[in-house]
Structure formats: C-alpha cells, structure tokens
C-alpha positions in Angstrom: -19.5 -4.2 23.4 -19.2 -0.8 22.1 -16.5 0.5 19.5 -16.2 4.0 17.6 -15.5 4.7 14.0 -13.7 8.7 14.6 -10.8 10.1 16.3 -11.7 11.7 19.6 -9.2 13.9 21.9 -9.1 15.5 25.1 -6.9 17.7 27.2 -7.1 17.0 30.8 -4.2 19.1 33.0 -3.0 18.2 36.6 -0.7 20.6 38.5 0.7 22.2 35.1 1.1 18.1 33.3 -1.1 18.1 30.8 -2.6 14.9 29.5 -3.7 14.2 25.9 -5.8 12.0 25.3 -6.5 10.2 21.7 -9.3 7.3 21.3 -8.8 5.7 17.8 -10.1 3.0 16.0 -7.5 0.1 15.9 -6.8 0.0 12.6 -5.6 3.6 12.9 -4.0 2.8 15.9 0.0 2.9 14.5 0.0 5.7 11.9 -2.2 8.1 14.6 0.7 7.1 17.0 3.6 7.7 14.5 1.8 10.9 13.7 1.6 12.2 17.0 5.1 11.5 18.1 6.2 13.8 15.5 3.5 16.7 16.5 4.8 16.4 20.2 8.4 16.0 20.1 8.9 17.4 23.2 6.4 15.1 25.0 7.7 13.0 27.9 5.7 10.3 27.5 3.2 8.2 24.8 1.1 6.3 27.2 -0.8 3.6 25.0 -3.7 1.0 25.3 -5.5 -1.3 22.9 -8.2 -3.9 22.5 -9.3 -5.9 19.4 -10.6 -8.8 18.2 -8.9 -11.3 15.8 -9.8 -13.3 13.2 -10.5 -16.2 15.7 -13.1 -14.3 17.4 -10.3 -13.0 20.3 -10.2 -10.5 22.5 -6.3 -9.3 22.0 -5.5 -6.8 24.7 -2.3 -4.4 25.2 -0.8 -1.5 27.5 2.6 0.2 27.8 3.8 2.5 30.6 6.1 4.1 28.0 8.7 5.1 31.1 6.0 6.0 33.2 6.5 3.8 36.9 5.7 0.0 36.1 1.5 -0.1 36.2 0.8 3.5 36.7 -0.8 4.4 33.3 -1.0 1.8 30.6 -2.9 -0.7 32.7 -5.0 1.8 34.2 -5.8 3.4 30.6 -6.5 -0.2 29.5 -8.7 -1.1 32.4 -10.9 1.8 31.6 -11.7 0.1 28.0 -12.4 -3.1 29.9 -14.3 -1.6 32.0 -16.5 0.8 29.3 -16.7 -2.8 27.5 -14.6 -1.1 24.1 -13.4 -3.1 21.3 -11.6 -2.5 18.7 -10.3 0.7 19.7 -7.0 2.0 21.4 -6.0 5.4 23.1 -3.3 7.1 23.0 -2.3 9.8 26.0 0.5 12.0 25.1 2.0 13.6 28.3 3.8 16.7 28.9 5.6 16.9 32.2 4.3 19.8 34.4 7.5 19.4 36.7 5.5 18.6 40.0 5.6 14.7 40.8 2.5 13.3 40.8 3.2 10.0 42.6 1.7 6.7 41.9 -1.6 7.4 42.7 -1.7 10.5 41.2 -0.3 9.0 38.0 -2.9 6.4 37.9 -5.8 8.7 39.1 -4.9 11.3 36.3 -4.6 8.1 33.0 -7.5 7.4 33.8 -9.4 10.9 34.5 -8.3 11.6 30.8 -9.8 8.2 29.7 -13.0 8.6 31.1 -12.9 12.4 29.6 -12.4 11.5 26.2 -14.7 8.7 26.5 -17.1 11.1 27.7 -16.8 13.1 24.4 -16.9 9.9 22.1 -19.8 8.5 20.1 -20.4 5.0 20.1 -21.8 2.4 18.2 -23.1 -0.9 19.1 -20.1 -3.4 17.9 -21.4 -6.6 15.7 -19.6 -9.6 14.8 -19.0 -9.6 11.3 -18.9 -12.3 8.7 -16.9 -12.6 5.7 -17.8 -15.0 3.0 -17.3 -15.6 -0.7 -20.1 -16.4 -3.1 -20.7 -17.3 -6.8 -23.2 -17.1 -9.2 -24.8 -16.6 -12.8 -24.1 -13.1 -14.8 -28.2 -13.8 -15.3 -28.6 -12.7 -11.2 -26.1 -10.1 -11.1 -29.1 -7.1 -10.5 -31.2 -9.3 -8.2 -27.9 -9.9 -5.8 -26.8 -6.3 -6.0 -30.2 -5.2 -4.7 -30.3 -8.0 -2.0 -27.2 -6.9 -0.8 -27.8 -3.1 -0.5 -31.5 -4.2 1.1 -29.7 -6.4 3.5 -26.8 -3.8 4.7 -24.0 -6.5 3.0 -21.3 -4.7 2.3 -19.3 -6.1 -1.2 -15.8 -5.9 -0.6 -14.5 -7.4 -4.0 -16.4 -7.6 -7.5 -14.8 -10.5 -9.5 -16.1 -11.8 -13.1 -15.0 -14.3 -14.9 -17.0 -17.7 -15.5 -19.2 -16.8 -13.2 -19.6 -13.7 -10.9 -18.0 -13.4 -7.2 -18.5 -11.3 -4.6 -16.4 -11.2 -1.3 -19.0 -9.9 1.4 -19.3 -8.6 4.7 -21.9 -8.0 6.9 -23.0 -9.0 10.7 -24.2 -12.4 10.9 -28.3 -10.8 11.3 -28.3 -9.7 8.5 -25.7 -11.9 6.1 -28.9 -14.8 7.5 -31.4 -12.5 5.7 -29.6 -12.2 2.8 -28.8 -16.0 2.2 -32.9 -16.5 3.1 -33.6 -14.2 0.3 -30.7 -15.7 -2.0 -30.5 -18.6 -1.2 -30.8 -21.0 -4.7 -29.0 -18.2 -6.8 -25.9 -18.3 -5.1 -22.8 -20.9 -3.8 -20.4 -20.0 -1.4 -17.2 -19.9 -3.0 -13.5 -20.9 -2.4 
C-alpha cells in the first residue's frame, strides 16, 4: 500500500467544468475540506473520498456524490484509491459547473481523469504498519535508549519522568523488533 505525507492538486477542465482536484493525508482531510469550501464559495460541488486504517488494523472506506447523480463521482473517485492501493489518504474534487451536461458517463469518466491526474503528480511512500508501545526504565539508561531509538528510526512520542523514565514510542514493527533486540533487559513495557 502506498500513502503520501503532502498536499497535491490538479486542475483537469471538461467542456468549460473544471475539476479540482485535492489528495490529502487523512488526518488533514476535514480542515483542507473546511478550508476549501470557503476558497470556492461559488463551487457546485465538493466531491470527496477517503481511506484509512483504524486502530484495529481496518481498512475504513468513504465517498459522497455531494449532489452529483447517485454513483457518478464519489465512488468512482474512491475506486481509483482502491485501485492505486492508497491508504490513509482522501481527495477532495472541487467542481465548477461549465454549463454543458456531461451525463453519467461523462461525469464518472471526468472524477476519475482528475484522480488519476493528481495521482500522477503525487509522491508516494511505501505505507508501514506502525506500532505504539509504552516502555519504562532506569534514569541510569536514559542516553543508551535515546541513541537506540534514533539508530532504530523509533520515533518518541511522549517523554515522562518520574520514578522511573517512560517513553511512548512509535515506529513500524521492523524496526520497533530491532530496537527491543538491542534493549531488551533495560527496558519493560509499560501500562
């Protein structure tokens, strides 16, 4: 699966409608969309598609026609990230009506042209399942598990000290493995 960390847009125009389209990572997804409703007031339609994964490992999926003719544009938008195998992403297409009718097949033909365009412009990355764990240990092994975990690509979410130090992490499960090889009798996983 594939999944991007930027904003990418394209214009793609059909007999004077013009079609905006707007790949976003999900957890942008809402204020991007809030944001471009007030940039394009005069827009007819805000043509949207999402997939994500939950904490349960999930593949959550959703598409509205926003007015559109019922399966003319969301689910063709959404069957273009199926079918480019995206995750954790949405796009958003922001029509302006060009006043010639397009008709159904036109519709569809055109949500997904602008798709494919702005995936076309996009740069990827190779999504990973990440993991999310909490450890504790000494104050005496603070410096060697800050070096493991920059050598290992863990990212340390949260920093907590008090008895002992605790570090909410997260990292893909490769390399959260390598870490607890190198780690392993300095730290517990924690509550």
């Amino acid at each position: 699966m594939k999944s991007i960390n930027e904003i990418f847009v394209n214009t793609y125009e059909v007999k004077q409608s013009k079609f905006i389209a707007n790949l976003v990572p999900y957890l942008e997804y809402d204020n991007v969309l809030k944001r471009l409703k007030q940039e394009h007031p005069k827009a007819r339609h805000f043509v949207v598609a999402y997939r994500y994964l939950n904490e349960y490992n999930q593949i959550v999926e959703h598409s509205s026609d926003d007015g559109e003719p019922k399966g003319t544009s969301g689910r063709p938008v959404l069957f273009v990230l199926q079918g480019s195998e995206m995750i954790n992403c949405a796009v958003i297409v922001v029509r302006y009506f060009g006043g010639t009718k397009l008709g159904t097949g036109g519709l569809v033909r055109a949500y997904s042209d602008a798709v494919n365009l702005v995936l076309n412009k996009a740069t990827f990355f190779e999504y990973e399942h990440e993991i999310f764990i909490k450890i504790s240990f000494e104050y005496s092994n603070l410096r060697k598990i800050e070096y493991e975990c920059s050598a290992c690509d863990i990212n340390v979410i949260k920093k907590s000290f008090d008895i002992e130090v605790v570090f909410e992490l997260k990292a893909s499960e490769f390399n959260m493995n390598r870490f607890f090889i190198k780690v392993d009798r300095l730290i517990r996983i924690a509550e």
